[in-house]
mmCIF file of the N, C-alpha and C atoms, coordinates in Angstrom:
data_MODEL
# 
_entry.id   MODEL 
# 
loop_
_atom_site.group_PDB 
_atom_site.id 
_atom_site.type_symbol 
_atom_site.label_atom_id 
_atom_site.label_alt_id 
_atom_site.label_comp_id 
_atom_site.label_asym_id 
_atom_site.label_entity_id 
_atom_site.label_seq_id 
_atom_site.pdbx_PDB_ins_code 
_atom_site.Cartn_x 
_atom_site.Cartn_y 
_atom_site.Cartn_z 
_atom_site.occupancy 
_atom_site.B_iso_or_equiv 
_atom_site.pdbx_formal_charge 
_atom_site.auth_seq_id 
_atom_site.auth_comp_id 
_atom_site.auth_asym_id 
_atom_site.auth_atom_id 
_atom_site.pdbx_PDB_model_num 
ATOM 1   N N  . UNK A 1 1  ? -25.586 -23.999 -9.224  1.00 0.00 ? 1  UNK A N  1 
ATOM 2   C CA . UNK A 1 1  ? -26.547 -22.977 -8.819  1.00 0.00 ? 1  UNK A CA 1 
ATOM 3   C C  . UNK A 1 1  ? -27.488 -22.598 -9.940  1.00 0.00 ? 1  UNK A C  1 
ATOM 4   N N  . UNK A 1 2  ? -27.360 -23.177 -10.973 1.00 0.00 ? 2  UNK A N  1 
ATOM 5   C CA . UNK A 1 2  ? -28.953 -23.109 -12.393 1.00 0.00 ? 2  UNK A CA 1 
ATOM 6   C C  . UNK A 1 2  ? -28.492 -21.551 -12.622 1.00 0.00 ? 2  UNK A C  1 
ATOM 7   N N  . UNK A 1 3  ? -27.417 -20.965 -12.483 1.00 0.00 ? 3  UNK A N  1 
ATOM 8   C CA . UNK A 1 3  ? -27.503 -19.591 -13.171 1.00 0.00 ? 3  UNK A CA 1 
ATOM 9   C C  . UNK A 1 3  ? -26.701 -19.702 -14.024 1.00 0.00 ? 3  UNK A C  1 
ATOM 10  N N  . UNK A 1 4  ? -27.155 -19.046 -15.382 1.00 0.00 ? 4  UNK A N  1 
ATOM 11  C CA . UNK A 1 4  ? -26.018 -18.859 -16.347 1.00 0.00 ? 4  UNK A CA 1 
ATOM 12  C C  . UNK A 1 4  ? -24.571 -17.966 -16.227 1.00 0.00 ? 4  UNK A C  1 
ATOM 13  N N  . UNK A 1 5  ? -23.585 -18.552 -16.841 1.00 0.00 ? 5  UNK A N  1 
ATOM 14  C CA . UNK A 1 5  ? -22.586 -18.201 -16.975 1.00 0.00 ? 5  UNK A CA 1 
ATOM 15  C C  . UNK A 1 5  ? -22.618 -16.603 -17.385 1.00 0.00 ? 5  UNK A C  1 
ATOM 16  N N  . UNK A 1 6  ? -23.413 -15.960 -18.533 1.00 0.00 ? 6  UNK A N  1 
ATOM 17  C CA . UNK A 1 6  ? -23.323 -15.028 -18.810 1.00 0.00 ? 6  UNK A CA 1 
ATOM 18  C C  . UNK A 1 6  ? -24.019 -14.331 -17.963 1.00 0.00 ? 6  UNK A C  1 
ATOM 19  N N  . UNK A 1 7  ? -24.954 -14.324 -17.384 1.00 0.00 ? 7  UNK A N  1 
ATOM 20  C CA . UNK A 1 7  ? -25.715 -13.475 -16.377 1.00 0.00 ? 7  UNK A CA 1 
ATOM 21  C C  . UNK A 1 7  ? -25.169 -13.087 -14.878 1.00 0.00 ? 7  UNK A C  1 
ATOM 22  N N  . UNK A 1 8  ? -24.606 -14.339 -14.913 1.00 0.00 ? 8  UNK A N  1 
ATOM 23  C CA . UNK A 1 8  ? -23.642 -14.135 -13.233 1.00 0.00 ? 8  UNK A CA 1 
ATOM 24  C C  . UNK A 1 8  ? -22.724 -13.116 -13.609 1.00 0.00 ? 8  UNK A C  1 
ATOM 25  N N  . UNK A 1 9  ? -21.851 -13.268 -14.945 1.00 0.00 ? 9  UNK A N  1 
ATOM 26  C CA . UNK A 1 9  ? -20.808 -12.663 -15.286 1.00 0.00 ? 9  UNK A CA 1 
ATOM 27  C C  . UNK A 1 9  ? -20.908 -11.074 -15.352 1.00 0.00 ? 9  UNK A C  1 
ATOM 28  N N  . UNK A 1 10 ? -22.367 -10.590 -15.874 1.00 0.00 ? 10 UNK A N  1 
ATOM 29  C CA . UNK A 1 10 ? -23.296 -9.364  -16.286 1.00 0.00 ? 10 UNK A CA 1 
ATOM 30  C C  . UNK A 1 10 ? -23.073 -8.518  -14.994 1.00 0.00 ? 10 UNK A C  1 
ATOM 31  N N  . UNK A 1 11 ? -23.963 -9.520  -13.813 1.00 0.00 ? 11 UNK A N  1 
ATOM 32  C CA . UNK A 1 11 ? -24.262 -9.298  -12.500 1.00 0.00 ? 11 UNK A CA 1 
ATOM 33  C C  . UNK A 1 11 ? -22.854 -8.499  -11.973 1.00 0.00 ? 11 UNK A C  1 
ATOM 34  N N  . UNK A 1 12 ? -21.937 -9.604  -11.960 1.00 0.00 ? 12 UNK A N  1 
ATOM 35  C CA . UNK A 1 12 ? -20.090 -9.513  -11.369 1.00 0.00 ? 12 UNK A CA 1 
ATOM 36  C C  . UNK A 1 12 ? -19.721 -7.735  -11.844 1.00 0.00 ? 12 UNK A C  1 
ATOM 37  N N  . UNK A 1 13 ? -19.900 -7.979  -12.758 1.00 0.00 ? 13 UNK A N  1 
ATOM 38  C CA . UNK A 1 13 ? -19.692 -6.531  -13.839 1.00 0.00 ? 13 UNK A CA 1 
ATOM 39  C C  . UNK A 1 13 ? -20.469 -5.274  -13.415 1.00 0.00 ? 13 UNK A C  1 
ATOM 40  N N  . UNK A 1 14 ? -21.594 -5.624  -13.476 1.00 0.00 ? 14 UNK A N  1 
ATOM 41  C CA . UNK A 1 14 ? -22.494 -4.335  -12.838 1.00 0.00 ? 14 UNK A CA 1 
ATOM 42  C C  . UNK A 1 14 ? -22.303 -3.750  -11.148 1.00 0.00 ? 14 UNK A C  1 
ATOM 43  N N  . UNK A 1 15 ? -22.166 -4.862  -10.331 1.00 0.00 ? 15 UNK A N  1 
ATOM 44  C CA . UNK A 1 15 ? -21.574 -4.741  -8.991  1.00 0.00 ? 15 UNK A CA 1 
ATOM 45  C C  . UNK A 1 15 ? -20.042 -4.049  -8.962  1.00 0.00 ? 15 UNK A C  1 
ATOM 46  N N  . UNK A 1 16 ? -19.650 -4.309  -9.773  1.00 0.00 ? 16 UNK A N  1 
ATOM 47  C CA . UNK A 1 16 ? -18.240 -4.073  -9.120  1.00 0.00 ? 16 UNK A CA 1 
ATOM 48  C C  . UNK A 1 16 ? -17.985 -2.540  -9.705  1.00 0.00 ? 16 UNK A C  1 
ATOM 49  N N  . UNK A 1 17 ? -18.961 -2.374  -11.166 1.00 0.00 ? 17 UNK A N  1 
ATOM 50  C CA . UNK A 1 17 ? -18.676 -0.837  -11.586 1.00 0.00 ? 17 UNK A CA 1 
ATOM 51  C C  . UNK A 1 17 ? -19.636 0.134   -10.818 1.00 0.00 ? 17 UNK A C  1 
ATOM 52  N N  . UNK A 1 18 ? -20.320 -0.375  -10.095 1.00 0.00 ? 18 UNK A N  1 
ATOM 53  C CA . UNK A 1 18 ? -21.136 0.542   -9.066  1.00 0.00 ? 18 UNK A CA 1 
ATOM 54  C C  . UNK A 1 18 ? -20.178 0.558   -7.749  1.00 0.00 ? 18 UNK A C  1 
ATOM 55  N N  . UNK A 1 19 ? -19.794 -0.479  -7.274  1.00 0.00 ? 19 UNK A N  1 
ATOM 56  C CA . UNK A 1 19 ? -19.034 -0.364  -6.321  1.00 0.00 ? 19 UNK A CA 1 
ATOM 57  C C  . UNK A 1 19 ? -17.428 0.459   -6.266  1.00 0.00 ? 19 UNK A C  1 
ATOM 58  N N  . UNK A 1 20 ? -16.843 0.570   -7.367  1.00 0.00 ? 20 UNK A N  1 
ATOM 59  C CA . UNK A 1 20 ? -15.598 1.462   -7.418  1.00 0.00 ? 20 UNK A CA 1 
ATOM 60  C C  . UNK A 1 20 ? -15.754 2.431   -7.977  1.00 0.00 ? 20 UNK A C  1 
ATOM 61  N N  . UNK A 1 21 ? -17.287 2.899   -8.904  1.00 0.00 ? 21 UNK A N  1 
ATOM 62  C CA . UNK A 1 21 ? -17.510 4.280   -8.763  1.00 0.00 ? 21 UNK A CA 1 
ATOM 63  C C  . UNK A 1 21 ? -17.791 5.128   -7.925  1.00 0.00 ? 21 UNK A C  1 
ATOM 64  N N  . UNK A 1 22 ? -18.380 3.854   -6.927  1.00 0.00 ? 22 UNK A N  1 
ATOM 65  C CA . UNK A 1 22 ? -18.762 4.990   -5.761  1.00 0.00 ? 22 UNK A CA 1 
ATOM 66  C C  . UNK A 1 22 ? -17.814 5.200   -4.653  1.00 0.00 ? 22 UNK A C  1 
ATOM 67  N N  . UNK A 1 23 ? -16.676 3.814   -4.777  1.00 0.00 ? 23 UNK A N  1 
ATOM 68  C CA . UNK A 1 23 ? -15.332 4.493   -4.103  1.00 0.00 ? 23 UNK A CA 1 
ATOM 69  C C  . UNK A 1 23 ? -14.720 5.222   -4.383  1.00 0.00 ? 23 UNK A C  1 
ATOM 70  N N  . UNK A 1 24 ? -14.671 5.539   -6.558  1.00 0.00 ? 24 UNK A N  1 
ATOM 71  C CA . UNK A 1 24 ? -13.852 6.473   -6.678  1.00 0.00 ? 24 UNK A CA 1 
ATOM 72  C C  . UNK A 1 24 ? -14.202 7.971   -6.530  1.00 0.00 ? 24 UNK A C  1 
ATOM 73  N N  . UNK A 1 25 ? -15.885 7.979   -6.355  1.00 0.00 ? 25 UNK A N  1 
ATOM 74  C CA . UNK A 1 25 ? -16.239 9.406   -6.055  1.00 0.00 ? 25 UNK A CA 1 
ATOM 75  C C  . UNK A 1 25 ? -16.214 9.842   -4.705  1.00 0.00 ? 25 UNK A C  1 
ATOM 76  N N  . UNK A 1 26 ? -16.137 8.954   -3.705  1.00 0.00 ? 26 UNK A N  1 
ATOM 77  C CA . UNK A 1 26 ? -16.021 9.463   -1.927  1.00 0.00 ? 26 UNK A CA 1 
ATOM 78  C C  . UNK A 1 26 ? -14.751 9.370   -2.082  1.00 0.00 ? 26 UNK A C  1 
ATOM 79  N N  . UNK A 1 27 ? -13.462 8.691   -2.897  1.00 0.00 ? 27 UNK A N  1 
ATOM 80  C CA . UNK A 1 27 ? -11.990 9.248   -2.655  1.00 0.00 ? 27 UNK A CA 1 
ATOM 81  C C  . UNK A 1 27 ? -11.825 10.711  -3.472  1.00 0.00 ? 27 UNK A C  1 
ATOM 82  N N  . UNK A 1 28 ? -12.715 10.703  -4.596  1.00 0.00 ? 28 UNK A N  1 
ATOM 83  C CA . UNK A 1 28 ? -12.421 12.383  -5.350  1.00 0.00 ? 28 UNK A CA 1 
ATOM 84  C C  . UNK A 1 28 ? -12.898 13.244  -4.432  1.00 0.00 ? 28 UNK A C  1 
ATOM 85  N N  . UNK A 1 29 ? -14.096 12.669  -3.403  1.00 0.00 ? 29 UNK A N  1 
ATOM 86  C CA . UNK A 1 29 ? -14.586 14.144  -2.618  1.00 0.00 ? 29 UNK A CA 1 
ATOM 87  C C  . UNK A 1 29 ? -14.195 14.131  -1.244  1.00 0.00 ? 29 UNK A C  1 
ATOM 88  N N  . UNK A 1 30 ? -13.540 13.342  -1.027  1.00 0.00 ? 30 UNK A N  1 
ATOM 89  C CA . UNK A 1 30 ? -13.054 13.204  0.136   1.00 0.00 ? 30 UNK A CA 1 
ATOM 90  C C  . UNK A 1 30 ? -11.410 12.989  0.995   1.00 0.00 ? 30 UNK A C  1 
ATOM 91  N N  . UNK A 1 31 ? -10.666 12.893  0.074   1.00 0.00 ? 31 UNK A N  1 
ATOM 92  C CA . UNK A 1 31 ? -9.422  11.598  0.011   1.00 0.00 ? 31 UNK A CA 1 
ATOM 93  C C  . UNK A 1 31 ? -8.557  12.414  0.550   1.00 0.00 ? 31 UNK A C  1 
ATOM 94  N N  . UNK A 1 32 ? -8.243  13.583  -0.098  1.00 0.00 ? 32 UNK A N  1 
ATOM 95  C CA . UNK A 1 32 ? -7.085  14.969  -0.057  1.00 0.00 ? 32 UNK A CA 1 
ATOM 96  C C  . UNK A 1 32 ? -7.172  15.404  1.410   1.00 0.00 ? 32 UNK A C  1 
ATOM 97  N N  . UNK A 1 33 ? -8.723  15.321  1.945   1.00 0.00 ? 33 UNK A N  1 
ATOM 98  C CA . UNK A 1 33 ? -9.411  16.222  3.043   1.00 0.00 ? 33 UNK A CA 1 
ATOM 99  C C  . UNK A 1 33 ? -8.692  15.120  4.337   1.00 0.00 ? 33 UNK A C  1 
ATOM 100 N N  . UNK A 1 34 ? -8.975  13.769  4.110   1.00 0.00 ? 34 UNK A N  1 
ATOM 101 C CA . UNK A 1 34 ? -9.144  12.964  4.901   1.00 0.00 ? 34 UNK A CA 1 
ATOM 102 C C  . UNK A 1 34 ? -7.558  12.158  5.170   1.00 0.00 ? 34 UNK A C  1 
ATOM 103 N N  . UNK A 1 35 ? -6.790  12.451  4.404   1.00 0.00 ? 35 UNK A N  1 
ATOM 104 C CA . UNK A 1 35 ? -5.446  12.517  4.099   1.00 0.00 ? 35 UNK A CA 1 
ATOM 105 C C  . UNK A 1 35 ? -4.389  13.195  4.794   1.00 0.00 ? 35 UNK A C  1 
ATOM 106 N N  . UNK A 1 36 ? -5.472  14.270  4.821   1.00 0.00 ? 36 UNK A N  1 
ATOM 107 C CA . UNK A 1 36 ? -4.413  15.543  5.487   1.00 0.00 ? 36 UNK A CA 1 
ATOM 108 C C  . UNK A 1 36 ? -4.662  15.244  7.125   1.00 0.00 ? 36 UNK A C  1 
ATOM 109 N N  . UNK A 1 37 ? -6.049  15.518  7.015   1.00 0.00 ? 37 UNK A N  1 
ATOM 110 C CA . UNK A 1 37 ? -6.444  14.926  9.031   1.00 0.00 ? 37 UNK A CA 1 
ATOM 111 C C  . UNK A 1 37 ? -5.288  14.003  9.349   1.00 0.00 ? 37 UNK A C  1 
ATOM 112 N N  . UNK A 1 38 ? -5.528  13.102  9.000   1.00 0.00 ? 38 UNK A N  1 
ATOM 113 C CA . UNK A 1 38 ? -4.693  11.878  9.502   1.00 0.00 ? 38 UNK A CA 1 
ATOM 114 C C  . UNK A 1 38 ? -3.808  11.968  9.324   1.00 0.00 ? 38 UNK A C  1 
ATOM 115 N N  . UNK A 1 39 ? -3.203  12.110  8.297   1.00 0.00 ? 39 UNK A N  1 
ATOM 116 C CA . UNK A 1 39 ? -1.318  12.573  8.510   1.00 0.00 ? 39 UNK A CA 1 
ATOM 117 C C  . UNK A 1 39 ? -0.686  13.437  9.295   1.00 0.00 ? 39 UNK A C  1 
ATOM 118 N N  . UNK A 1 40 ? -1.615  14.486  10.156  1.00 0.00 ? 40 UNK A N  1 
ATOM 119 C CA . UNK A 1 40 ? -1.838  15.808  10.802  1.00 0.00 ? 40 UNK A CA 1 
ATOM 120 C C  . UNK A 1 40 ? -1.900  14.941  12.166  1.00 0.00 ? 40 UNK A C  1 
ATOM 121 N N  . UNK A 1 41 ? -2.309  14.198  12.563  1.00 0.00 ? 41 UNK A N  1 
ATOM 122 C CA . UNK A 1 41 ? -3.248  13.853  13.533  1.00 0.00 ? 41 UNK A CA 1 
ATOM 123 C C  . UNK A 1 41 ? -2.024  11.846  13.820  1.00 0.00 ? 41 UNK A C  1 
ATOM 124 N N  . UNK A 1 42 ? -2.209  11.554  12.605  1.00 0.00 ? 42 UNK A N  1 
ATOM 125 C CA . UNK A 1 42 ? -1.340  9.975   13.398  1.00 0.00 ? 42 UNK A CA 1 
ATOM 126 C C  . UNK A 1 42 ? -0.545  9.727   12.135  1.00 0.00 ? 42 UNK A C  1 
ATOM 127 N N  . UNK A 1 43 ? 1.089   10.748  12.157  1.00 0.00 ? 43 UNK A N  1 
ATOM 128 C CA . UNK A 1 43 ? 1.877   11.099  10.800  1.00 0.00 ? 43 UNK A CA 1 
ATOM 129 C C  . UNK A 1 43 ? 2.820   9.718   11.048  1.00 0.00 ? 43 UNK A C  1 
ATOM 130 N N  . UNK A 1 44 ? 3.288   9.698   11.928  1.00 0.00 ? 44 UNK A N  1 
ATOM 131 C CA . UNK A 1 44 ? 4.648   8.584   12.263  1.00 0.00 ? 44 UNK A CA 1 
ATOM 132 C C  . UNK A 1 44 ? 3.899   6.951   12.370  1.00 0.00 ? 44 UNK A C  1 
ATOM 133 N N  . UNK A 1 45 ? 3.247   6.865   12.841  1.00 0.00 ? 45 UNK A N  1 
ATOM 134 C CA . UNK A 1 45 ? 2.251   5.746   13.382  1.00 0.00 ? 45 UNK A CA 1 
ATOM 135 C C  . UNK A 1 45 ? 2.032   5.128   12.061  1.00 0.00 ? 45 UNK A C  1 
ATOM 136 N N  . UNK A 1 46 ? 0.873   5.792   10.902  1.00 0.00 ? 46 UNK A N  1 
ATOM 137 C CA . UNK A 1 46 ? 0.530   5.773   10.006  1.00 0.00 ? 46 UNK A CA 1 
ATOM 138 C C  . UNK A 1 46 ? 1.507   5.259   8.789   1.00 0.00 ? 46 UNK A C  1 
ATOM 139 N N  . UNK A 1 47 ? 2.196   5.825   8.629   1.00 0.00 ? 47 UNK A N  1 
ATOM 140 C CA . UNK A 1 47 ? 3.607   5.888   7.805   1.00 0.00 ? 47 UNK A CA 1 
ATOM 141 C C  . UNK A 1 47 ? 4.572   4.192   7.956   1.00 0.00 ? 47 UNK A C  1 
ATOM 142 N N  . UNK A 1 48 ? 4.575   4.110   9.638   1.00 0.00 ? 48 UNK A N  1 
ATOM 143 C CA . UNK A 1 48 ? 4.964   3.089   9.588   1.00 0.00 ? 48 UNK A CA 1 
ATOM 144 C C  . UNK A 1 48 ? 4.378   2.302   9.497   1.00 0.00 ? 48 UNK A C  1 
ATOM 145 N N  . UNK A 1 49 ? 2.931   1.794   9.439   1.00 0.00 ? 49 UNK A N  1 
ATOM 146 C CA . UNK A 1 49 ? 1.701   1.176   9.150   1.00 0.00 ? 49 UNK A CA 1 
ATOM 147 C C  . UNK A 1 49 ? 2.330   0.492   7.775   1.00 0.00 ? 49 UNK A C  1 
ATOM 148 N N  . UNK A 1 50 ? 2.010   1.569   7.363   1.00 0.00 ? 50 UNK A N  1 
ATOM 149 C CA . UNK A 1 50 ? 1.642   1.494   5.585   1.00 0.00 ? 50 UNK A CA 1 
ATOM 150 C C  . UNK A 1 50 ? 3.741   0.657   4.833   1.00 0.00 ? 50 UNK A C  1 
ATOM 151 N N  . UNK A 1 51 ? 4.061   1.524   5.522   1.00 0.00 ? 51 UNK A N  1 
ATOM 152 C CA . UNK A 1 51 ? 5.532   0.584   4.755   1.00 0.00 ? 51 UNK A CA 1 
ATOM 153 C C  . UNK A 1 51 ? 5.541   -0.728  5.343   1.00 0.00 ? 51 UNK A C  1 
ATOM 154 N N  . UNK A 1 52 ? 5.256   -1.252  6.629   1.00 0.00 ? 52 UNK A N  1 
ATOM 155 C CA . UNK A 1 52 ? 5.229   -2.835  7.013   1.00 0.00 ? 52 UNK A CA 1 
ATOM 156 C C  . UNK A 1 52 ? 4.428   -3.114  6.309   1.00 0.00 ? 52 UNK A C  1 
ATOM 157 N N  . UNK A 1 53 ? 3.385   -2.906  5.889   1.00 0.00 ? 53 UNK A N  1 
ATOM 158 C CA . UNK A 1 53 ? 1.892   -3.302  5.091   1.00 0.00 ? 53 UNK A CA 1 
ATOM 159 C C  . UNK A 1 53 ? 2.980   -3.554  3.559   1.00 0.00 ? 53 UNK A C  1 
ATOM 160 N N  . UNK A 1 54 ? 3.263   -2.782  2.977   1.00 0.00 ? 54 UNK A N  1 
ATOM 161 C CA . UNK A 1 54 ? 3.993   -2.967  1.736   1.00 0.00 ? 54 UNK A CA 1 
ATOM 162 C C  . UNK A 1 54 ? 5.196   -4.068  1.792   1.00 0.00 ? 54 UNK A C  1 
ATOM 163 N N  . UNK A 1 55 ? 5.989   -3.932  2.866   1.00 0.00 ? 55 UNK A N  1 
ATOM 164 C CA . UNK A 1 55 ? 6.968   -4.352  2.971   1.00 0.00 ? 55 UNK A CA 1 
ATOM 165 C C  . UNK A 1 55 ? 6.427   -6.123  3.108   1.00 0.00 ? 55 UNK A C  1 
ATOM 166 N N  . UNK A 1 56 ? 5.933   -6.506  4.035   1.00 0.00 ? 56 UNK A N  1 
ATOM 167 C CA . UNK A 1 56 ? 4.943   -8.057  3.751   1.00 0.00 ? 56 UNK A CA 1 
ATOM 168 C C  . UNK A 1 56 ? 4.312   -8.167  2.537   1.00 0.00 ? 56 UNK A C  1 
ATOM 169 N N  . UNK A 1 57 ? 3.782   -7.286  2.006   1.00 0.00 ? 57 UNK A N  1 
ATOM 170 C CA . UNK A 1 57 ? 3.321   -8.144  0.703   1.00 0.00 ? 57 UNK A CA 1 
ATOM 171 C C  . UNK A 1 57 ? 4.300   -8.131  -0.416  1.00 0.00 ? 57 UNK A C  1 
ATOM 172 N N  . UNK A 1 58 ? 5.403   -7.513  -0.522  1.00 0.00 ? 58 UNK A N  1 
ATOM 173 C CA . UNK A 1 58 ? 6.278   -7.423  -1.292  1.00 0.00 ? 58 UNK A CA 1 
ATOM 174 C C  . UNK A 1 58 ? 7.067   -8.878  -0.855  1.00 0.00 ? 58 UNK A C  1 
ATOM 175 N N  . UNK A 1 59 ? 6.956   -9.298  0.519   1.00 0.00 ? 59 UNK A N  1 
ATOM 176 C CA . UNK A 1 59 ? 7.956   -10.591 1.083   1.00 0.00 ? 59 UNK A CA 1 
ATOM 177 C C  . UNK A 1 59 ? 7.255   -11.360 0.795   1.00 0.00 ? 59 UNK A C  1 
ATOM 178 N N  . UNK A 1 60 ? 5.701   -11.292 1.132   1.00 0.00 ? 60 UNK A N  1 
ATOM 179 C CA . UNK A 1 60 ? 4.904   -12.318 0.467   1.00 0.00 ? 60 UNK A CA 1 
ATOM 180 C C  . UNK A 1 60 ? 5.187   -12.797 -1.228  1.00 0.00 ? 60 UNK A C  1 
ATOM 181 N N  . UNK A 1 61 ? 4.676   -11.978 -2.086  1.00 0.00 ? 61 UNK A N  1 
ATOM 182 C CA . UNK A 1 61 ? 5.405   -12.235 -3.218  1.00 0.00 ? 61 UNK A CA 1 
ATOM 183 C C  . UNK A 1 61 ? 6.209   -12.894 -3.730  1.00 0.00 ? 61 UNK A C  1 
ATOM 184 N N  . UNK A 1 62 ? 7.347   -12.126 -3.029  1.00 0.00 ? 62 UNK A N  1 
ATOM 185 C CA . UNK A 1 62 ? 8.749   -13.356 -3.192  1.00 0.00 ? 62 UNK A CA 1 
ATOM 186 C C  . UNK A 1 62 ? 8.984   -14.460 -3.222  1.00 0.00 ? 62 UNK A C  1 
ATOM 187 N N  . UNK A 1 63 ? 8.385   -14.485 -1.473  1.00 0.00 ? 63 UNK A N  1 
ATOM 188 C CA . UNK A 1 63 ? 8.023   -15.965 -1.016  1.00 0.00 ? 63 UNK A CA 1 
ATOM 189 C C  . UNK A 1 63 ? 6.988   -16.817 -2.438  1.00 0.00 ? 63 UNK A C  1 
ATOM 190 N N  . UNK A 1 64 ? 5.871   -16.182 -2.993  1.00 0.00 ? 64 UNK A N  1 
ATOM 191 C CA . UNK A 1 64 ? 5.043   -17.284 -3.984  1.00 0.00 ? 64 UNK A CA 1 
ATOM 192 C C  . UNK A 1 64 ? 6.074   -17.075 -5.073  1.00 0.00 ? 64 UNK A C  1 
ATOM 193 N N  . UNK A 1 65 ? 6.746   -16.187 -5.781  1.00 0.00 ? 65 UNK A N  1 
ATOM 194 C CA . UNK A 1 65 ? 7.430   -16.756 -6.648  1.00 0.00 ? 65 UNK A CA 1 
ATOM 195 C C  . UNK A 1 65 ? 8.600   -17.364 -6.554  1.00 0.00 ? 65 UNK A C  1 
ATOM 196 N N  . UNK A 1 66 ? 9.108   -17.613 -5.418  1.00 0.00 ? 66 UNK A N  1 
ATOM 197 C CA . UNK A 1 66 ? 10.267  -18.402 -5.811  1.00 0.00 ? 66 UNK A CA 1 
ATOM 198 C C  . UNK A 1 66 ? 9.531   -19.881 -5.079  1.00 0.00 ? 66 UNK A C  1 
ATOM 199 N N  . UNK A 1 67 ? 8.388   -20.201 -4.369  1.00 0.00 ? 67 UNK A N  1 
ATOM 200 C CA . UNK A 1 67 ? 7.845   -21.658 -4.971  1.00 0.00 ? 67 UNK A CA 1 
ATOM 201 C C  . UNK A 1 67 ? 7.633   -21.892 -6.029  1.00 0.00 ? 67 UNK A C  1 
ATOM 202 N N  . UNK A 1 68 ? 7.142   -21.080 -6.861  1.00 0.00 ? 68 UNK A N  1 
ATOM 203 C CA . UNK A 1 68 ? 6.236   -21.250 -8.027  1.00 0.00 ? 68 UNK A CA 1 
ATOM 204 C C  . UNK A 1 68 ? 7.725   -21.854 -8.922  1.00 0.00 ? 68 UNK A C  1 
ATOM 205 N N  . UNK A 1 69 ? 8.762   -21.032 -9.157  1.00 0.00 ? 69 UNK A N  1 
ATOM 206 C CA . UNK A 1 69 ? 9.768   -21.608 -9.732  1.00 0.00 ? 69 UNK A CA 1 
ATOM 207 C C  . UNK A 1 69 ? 10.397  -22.589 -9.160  1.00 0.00 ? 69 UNK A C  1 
ATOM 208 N N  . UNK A 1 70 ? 10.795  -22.844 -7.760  1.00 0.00 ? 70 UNK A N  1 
ATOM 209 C CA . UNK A 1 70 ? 11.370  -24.096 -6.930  1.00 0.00 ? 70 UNK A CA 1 
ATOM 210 C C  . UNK A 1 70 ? 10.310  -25.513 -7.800  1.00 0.00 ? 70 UNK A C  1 
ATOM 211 N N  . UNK A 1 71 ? 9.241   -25.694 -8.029  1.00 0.00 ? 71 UNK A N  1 
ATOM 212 C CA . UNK A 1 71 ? 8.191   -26.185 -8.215  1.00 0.00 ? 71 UNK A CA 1 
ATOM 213 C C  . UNK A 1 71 ? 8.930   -26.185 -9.474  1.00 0.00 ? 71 UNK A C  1 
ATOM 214 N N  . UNK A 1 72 ? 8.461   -25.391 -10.469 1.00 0.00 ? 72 UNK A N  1 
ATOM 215 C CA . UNK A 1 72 ? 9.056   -25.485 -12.226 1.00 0.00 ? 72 UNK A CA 1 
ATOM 216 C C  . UNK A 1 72 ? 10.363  -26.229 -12.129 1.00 0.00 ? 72 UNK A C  1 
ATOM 217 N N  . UNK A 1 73 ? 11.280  -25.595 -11.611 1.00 0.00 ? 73 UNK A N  1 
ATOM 218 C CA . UNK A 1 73 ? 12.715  -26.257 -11.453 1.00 0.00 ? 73 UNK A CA 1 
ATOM 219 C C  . UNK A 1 73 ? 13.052  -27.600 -11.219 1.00 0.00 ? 73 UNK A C  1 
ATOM 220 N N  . UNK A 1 74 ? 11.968  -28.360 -10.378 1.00 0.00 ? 74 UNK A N  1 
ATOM 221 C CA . UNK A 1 74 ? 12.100  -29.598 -9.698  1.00 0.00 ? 74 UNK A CA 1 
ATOM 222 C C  . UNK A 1 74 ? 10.709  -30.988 -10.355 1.00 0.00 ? 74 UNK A C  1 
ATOM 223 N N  . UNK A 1 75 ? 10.116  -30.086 -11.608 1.00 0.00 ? 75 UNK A N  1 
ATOM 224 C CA . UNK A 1 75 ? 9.052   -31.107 -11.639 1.00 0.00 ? 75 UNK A CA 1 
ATOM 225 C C  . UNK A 1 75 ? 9.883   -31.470 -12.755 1.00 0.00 ? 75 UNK A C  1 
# 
């Protein structure tokens, strides 16, 4: 793509610190407020959402590291 390495890299950098400042300022002005609704509003639903959500990527995990070592073990 004729773009330099350092400029793409600049670019990557500038995007992403605009982009999670401005998530981290709509979660500082918003998060507590929007937190409470919904836990108020879909408490059980939500809850169990979020632990299957954890609970798969924690199995996921597992699952890549014990290829990653099955793999080490066997090459």
């Amino acid at each position: 793509m004729q773009y330099s390495v350092g400029k793409f890299l600049a670019a990557l950098t500038l995007g992403r610190i605009a982009r999670y400042s401005l998530l981290a300022f709509v979660a500082a002005h918003y998060g507590r407020q929007l937190l409470t609704t919904v836990m108020s509003q879909l408490g059980q639903p939500v809850l169990i959402v979020v632990v299957g959500l954890i609970a798969a990527a924690i199995t996921a995990l597992i699952f890549v590291l014990a290829r990653k070592y099955h793999k080490r073990v066997h090459s």
